[in-house]
mmCIF file of the C-alpha atoms, coordinates in Angstrom:
data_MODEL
# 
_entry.id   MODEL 
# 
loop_
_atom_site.group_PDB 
_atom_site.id 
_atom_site.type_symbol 
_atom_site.label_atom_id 
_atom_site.label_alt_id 
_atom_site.label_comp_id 
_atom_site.label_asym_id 
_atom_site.label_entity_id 
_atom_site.label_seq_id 
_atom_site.pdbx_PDB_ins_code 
_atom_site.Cartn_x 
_atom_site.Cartn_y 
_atom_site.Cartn_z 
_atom_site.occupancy 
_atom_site.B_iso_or_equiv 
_atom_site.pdbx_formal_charge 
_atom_site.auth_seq_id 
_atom_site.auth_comp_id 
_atom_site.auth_asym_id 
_atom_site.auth_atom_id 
_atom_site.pdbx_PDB_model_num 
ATOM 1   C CA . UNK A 1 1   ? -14.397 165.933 -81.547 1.00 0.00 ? 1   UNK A CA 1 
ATOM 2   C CA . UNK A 1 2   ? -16.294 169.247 -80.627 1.00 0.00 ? 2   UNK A CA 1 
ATOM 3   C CA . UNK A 1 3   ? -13.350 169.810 -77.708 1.00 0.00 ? 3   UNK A CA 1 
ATOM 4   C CA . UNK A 1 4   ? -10.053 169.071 -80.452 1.00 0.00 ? 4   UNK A CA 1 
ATOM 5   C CA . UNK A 1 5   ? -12.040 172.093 -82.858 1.00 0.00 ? 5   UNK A CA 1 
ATOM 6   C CA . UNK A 1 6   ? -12.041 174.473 -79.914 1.00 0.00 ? 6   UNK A CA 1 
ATOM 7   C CA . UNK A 1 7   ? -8.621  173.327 -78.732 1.00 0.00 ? 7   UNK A CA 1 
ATOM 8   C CA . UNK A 1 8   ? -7.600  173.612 -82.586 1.00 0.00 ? 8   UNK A CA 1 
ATOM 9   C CA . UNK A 1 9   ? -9.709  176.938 -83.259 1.00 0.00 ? 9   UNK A CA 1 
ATOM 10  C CA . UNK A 1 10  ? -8.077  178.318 -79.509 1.00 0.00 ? 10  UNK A CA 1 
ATOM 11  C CA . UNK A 1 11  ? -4.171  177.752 -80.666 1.00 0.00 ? 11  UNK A CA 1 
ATOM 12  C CA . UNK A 1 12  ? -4.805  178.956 -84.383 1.00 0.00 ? 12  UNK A CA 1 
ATOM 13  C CA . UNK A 1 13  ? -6.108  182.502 -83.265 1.00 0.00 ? 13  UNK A CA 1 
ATOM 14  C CA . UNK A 1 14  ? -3.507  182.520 -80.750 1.00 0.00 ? 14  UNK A CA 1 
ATOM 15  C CA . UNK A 1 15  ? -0.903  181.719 -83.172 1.00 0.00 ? 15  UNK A CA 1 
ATOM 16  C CA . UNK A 1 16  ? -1.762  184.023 -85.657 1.00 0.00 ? 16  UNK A CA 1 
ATOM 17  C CA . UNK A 1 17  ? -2.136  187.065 -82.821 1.00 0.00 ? 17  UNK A CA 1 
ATOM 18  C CA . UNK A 1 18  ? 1.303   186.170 -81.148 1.00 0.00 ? 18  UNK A CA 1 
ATOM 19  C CA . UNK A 1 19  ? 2.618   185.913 -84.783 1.00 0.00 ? 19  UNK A CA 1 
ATOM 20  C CA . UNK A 1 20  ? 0.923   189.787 -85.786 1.00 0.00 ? 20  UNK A CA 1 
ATOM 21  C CA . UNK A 1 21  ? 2.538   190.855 -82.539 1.00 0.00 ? 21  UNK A CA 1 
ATOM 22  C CA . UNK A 1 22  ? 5.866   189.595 -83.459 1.00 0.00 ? 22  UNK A CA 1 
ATOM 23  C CA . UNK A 1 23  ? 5.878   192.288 -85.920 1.00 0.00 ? 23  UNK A CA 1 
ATOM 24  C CA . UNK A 1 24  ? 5.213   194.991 -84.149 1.00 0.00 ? 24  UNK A CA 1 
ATOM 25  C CA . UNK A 1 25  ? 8.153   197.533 -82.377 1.00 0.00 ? 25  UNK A CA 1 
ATOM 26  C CA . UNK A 1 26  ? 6.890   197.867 -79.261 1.00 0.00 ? 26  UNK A CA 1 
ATOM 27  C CA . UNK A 1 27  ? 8.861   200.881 -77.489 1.00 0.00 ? 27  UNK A CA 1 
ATOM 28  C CA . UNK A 1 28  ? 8.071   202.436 -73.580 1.00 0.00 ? 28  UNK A CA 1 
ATOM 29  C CA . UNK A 1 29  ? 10.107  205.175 -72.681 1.00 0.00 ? 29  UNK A CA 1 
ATOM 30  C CA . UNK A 1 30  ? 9.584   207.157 -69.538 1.00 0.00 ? 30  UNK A CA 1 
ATOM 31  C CA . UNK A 1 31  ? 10.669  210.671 -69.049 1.00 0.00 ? 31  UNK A CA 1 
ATOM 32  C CA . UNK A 1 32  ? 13.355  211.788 -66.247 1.00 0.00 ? 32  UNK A CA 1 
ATOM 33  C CA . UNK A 1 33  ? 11.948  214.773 -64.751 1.00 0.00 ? 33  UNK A CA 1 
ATOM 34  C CA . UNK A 1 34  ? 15.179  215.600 -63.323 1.00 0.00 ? 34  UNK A CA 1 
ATOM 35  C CA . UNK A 1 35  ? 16.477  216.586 -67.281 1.00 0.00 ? 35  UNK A CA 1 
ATOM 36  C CA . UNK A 1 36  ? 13.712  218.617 -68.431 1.00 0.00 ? 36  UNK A CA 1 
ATOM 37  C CA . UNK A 1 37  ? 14.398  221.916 -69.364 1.00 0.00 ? 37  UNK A CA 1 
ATOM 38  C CA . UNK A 1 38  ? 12.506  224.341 -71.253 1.00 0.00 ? 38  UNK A CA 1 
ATOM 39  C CA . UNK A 1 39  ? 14.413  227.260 -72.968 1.00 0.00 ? 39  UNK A CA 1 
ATOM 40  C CA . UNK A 1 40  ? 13.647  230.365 -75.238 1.00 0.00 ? 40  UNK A CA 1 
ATOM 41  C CA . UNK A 1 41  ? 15.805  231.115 -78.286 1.00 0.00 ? 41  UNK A CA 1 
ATOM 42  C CA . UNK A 1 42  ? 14.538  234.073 -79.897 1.00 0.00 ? 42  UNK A CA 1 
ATOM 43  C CA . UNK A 1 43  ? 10.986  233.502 -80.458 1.00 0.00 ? 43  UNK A CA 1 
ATOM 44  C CA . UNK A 1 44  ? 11.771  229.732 -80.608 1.00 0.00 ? 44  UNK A CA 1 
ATOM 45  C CA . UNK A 1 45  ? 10.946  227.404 -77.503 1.00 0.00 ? 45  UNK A CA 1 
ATOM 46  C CA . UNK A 1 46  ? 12.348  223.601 -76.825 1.00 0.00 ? 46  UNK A CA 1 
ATOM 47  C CA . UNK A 1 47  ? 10.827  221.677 -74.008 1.00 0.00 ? 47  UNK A CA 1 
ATOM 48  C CA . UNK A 1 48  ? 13.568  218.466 -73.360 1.00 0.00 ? 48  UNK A CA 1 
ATOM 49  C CA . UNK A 1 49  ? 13.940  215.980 -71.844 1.00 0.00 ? 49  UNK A CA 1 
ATOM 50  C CA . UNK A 1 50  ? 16.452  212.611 -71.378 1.00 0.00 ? 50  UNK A CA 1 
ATOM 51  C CA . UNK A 1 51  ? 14.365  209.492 -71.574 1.00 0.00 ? 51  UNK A CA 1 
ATOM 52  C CA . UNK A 1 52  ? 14.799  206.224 -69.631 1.00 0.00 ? 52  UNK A CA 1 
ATOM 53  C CA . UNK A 1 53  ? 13.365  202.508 -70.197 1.00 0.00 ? 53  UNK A CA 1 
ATOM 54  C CA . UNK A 1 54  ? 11.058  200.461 -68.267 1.00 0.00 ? 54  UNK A CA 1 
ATOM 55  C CA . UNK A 1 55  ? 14.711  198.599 -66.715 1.00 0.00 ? 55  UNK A CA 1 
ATOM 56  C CA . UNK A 1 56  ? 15.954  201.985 -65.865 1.00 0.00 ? 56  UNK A CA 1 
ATOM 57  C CA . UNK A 1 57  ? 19.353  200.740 -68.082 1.00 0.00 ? 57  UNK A CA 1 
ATOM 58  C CA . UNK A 1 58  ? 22.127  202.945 -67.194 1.00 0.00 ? 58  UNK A CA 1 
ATOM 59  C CA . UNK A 1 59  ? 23.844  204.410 -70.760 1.00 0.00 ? 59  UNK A CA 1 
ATOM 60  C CA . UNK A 1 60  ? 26.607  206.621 -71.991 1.00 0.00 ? 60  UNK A CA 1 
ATOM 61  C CA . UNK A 1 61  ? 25.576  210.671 -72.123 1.00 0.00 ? 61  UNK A CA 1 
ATOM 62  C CA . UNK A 1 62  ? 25.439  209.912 -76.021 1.00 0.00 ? 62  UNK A CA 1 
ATOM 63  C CA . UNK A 1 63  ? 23.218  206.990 -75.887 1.00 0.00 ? 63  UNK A CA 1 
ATOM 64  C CA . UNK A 1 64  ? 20.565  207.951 -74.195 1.00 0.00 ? 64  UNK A CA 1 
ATOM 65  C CA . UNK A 1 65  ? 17.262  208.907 -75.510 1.00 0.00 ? 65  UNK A CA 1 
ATOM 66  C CA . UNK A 1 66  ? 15.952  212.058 -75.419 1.00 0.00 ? 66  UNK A CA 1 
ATOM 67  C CA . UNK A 1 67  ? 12.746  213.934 -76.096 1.00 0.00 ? 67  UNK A CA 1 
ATOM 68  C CA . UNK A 1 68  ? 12.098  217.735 -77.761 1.00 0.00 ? 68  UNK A CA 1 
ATOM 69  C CA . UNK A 1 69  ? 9.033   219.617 -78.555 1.00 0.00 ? 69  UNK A CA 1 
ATOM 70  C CA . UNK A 1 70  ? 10.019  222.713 -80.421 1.00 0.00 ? 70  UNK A CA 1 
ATOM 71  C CA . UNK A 1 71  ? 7.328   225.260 -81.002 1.00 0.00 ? 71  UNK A CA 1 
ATOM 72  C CA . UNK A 1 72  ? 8.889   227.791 -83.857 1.00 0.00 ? 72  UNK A CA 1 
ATOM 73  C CA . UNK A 1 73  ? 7.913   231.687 -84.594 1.00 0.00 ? 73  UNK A CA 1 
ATOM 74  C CA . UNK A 1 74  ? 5.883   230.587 -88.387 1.00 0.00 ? 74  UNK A CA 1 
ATOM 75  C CA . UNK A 1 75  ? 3.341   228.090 -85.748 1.00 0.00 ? 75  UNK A CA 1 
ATOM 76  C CA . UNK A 1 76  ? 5.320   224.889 -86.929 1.00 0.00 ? 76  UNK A CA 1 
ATOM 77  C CA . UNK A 1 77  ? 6.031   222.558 -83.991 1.00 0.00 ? 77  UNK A CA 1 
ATOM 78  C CA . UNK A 1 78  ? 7.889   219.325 -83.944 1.00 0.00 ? 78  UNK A CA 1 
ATOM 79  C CA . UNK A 1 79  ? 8.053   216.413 -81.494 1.00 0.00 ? 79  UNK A CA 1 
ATOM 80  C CA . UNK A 1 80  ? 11.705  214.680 -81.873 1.00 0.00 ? 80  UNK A CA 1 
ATOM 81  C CA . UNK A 1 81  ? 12.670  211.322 -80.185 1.00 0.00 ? 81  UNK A CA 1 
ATOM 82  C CA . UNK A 1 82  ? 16.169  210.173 -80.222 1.00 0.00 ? 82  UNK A CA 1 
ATOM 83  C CA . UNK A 1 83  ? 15.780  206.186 -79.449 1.00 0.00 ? 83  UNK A CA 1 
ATOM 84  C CA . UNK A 1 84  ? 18.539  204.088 -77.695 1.00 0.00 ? 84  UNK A CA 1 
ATOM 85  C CA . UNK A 1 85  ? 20.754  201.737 -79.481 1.00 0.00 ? 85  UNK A CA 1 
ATOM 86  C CA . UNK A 1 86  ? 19.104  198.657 -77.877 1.00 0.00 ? 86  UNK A CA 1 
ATOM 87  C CA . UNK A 1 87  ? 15.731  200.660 -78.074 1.00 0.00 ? 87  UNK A CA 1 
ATOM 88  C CA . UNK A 1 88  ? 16.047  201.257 -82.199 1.00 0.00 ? 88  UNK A CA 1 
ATOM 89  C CA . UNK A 1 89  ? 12.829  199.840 -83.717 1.00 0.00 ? 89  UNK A CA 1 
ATOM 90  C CA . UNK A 1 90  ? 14.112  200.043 -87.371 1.00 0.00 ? 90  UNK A CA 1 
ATOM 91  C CA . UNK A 1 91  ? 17.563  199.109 -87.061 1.00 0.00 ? 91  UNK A CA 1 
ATOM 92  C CA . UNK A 1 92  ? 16.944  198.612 -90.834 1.00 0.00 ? 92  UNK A CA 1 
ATOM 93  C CA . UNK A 1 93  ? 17.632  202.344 -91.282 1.00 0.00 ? 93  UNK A CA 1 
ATOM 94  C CA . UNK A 1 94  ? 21.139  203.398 -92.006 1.00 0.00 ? 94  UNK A CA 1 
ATOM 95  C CA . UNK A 1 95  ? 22.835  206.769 -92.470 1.00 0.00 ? 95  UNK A CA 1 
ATOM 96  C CA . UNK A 1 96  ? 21.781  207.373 -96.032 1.00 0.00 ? 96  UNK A CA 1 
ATOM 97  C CA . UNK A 1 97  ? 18.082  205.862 -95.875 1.00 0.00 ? 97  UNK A CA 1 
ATOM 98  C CA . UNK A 1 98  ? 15.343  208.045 -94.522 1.00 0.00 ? 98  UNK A CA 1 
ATOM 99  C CA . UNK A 1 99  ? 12.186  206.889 -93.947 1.00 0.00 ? 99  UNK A CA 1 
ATOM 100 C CA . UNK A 1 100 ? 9.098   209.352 -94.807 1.00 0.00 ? 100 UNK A CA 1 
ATOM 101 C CA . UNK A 1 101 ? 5.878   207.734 -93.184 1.00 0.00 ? 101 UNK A CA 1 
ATOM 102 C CA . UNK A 1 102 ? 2.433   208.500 -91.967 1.00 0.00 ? 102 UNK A CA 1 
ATOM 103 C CA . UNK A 1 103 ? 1.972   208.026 -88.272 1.00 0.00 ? 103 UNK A CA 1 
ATOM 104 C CA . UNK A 1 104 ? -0.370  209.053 -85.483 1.00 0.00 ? 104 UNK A CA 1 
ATOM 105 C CA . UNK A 1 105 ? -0.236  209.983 -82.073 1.00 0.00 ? 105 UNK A CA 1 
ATOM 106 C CA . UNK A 1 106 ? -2.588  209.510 -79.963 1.00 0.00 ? 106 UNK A CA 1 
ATOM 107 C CA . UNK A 1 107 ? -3.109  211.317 -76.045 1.00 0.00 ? 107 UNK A CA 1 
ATOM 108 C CA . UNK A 1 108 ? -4.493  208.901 -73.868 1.00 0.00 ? 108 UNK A CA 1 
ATOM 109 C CA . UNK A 1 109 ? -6.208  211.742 -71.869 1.00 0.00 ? 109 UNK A CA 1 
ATOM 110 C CA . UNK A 1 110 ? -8.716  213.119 -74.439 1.00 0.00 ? 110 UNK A CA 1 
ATOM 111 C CA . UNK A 1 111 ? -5.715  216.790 -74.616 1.00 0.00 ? 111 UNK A CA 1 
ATOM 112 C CA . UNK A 1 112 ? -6.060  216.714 -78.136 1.00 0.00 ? 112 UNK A CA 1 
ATOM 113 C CA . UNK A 1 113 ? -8.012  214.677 -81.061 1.00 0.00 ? 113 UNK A CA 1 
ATOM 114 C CA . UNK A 1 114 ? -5.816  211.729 -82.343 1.00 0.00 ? 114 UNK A CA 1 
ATOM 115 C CA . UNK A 1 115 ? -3.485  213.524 -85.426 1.00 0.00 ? 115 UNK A CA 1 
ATOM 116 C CA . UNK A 1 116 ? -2.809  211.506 -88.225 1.00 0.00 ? 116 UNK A CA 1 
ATOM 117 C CA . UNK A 1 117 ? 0.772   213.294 -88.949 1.00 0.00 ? 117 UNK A CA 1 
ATOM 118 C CA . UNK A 1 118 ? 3.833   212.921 -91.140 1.00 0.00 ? 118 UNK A CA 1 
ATOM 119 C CA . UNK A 1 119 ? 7.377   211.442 -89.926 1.00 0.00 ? 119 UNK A CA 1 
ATOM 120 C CA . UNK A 1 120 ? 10.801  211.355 -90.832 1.00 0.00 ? 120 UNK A CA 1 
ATOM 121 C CA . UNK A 1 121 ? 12.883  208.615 -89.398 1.00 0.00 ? 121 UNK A CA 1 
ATOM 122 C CA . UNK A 1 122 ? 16.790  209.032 -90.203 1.00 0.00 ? 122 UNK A CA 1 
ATOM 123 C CA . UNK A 1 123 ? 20.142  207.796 -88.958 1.00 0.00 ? 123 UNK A CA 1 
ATOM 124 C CA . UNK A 1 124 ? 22.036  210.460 -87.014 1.00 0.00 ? 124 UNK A CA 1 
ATOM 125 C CA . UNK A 1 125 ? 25.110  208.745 -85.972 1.00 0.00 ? 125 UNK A CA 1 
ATOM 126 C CA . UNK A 1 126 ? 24.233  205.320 -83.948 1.00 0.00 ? 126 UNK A CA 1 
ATOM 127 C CA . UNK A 1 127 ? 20.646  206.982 -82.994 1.00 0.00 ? 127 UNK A CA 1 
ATOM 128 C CA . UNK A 1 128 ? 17.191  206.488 -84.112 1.00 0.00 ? 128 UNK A CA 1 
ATOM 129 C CA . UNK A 1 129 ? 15.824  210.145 -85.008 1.00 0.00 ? 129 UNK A CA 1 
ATOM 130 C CA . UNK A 1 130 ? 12.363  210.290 -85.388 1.00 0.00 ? 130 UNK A CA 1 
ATOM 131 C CA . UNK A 1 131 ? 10.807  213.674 -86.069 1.00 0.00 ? 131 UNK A CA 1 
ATOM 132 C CA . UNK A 1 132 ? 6.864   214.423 -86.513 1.00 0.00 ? 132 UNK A CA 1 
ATOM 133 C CA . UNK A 1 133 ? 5.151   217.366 -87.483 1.00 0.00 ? 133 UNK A CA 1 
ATOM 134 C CA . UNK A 1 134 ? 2.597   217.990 -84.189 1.00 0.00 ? 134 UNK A CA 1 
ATOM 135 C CA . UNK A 1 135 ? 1.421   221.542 -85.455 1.00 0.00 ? 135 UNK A CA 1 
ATOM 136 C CA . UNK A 1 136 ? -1.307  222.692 -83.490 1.00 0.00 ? 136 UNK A CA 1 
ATOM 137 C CA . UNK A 1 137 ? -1.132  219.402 -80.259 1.00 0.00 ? 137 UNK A CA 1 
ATOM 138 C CA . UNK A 1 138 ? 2.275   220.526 -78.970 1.00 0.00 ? 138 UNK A CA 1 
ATOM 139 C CA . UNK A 1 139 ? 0.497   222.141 -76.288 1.00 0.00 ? 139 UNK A CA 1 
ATOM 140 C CA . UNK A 1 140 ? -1.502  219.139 -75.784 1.00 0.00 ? 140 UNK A CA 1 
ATOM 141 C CA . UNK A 1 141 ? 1.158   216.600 -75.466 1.00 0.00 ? 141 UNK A CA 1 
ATOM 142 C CA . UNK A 1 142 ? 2.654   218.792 -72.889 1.00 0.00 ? 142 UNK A CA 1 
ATOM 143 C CA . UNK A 1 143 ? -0.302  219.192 -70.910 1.00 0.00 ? 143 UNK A CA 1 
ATOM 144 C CA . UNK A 1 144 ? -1.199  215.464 -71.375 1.00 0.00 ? 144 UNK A CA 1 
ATOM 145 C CA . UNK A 1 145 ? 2.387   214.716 -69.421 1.00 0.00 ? 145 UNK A CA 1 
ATOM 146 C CA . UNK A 1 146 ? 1.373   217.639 -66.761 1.00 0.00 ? 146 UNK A CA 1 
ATOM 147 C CA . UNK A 1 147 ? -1.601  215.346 -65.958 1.00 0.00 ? 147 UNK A CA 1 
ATOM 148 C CA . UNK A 1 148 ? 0.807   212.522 -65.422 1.00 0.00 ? 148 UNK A CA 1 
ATOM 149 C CA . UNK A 1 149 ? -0.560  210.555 -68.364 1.00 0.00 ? 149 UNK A CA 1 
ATOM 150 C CA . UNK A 1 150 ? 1.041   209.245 -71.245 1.00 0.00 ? 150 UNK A CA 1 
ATOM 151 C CA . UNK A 1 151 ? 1.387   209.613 -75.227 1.00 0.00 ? 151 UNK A CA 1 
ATOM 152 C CA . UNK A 1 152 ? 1.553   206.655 -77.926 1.00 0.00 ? 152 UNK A CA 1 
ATOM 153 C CA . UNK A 1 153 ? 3.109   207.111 -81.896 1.00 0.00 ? 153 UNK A CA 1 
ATOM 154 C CA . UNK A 1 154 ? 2.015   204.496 -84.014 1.00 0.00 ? 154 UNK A CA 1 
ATOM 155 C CA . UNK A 1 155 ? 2.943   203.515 -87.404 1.00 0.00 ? 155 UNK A CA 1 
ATOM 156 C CA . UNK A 1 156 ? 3.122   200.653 -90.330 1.00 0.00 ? 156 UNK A CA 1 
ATOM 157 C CA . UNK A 1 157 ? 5.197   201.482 -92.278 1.00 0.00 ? 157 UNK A CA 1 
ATOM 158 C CA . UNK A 1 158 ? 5.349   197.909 -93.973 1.00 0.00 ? 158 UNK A CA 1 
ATOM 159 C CA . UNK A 1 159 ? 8.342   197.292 -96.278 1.00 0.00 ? 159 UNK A CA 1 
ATOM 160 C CA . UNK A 1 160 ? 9.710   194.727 -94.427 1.00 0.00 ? 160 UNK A CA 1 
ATOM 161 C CA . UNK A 1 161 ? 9.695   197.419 -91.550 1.00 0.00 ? 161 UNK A CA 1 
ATOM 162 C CA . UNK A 1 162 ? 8.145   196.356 -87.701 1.00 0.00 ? 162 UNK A CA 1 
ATOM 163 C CA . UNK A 1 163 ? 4.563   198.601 -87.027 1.00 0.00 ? 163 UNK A CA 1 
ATOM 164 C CA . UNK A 1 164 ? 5.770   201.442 -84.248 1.00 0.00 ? 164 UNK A CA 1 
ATOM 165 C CA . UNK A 1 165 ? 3.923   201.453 -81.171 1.00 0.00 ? 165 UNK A CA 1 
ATOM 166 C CA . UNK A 1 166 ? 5.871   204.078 -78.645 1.00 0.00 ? 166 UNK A CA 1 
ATOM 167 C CA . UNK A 1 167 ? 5.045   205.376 -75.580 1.00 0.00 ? 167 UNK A CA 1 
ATOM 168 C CA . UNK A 1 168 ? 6.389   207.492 -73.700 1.00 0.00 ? 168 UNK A CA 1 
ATOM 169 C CA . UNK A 1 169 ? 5.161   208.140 -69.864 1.00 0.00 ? 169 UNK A CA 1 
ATOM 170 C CA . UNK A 1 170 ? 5.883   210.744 -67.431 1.00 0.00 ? 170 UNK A CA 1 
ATOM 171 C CA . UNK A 1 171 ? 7.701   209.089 -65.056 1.00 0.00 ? 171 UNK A CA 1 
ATOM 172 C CA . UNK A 1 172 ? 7.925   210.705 -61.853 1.00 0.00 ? 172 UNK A CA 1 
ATOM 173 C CA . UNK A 1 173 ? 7.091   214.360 -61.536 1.00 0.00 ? 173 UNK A CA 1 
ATOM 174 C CA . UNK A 1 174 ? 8.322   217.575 -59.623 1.00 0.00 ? 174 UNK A CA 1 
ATOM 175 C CA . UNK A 1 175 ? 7.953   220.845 -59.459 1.00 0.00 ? 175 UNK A CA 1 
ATOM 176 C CA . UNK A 1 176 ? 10.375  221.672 -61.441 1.00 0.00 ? 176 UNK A CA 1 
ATOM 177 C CA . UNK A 1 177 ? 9.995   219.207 -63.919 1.00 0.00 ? 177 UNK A CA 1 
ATOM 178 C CA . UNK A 1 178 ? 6.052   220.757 -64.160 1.00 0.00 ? 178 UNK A CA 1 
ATOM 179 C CA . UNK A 1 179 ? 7.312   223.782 -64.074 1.00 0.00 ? 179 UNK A CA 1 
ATOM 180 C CA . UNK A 1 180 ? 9.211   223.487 -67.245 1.00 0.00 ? 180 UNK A CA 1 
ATOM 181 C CA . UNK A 1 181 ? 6.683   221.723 -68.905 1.00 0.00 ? 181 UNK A CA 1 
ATOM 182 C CA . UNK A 1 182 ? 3.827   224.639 -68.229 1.00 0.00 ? 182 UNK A CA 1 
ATOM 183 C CA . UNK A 1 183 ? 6.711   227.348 -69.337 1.00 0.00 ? 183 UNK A CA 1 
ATOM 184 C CA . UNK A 1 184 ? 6.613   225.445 -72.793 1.00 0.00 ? 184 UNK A CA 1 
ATOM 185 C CA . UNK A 1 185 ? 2.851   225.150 -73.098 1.00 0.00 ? 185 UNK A CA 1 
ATOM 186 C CA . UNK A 1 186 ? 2.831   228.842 -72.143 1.00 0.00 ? 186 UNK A CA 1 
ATOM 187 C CA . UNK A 1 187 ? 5.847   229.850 -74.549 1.00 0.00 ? 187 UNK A CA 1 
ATOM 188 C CA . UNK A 1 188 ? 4.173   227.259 -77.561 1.00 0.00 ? 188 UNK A CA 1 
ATOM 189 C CA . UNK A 1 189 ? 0.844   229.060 -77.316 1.00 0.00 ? 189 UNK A CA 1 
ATOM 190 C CA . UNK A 1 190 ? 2.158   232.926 -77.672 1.00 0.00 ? 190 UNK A CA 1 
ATOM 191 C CA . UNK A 1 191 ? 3.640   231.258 -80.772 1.00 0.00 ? 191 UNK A CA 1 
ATOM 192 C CA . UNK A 1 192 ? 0.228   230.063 -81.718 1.00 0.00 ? 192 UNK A CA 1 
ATOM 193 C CA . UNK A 1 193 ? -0.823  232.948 -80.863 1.00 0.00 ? 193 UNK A CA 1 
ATOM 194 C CA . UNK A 1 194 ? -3.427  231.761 -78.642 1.00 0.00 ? 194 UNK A CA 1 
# 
């Protein structure tokens, strides 16, 4: 009797974990080093870069997902992820729904102190546009991918809406693609004036 309760016990938890899972948006995105570009427009900088899944899927120019961190001249700085049709964890959101949330992102390196941030998550044509506020850890993300480590987002939104759990990794580096990357940490802390 003893073994049926543990057998019981055993497939209720797992149940009810594989069932909380099911509800979760679970999104790993990897950056191509060979798209990264970091450029100055008046005392604005943009670090971007095309994304690719874990299956390496081959898509249209306009489909792919893509990756900015824009430092501006007043010290406001903005991470922006453009998500892949078939990558789209709310595809719940049409053109004329935005969704305001509270997210955070988290370095797995220790960079910067998990920021609980704001999002906005609206429809710009057939792509997922997610846009958080990342004042003062822009630097920090970028020097987290320098170390060849990644960043998560998470979010529950709730609503009928799937929690967000996205990664995105560095993928493989170069020099230039490093090169890039320090230009922005380098261009988003004159900003900050650091």
């Amino acid at each position: 009797m003893r073994l049926i309760k543990k057998i019981a016990a055993v497939a209720f938890v797992s149940c009810c974990v594989a069932t909380a899972h099911a509800e979760q948006a679970d999104v790993y995105l990897f950056l191509d080093a060979d798209t990264a570009e970091t450029k100055i427009n008046g005392l604005d900088v943009t670090f971007r870069a095309e994304l690719t899944d874990e299956d390496l899927t081959d898509r249209d120019f306009t489909h792919r997902p893509r990756v900015w961190i824009t430092c501006y001249e007043n010290g406001r700085q903005l991470l922006t992820v453009d998500t892949a049709d078939d990558l789209d964890p709310w595809p719940e959101i049409k053109a004329d729904r935005d969704l305001e949330l509270d997210v955070k992102l988290i370095s797995q390196t220790g960079s910067f102190a998990d920021l609980p941030t704001r999002m906005n998550a609206s429809r710009v044509t057939h792509l997922l546009k997610l846009n958080v506020d990342i004042t003062a850890r822009a630097e920090g993300v970028a020097r987290t991918w320098l170390q060849g480590f990644p960043i998560k987002l998470t979010a529950s939104p709730g609503n009928g809406f799937k929690d967000l759990n996205l990664v995105i990794f560095t993928g493989e580096s170069n020099a230039r693609f490093r090169a890039e990357l320090a230009s922005a940490v380098r261009g988003c802390e004159v900003l900050a004036g650091h």
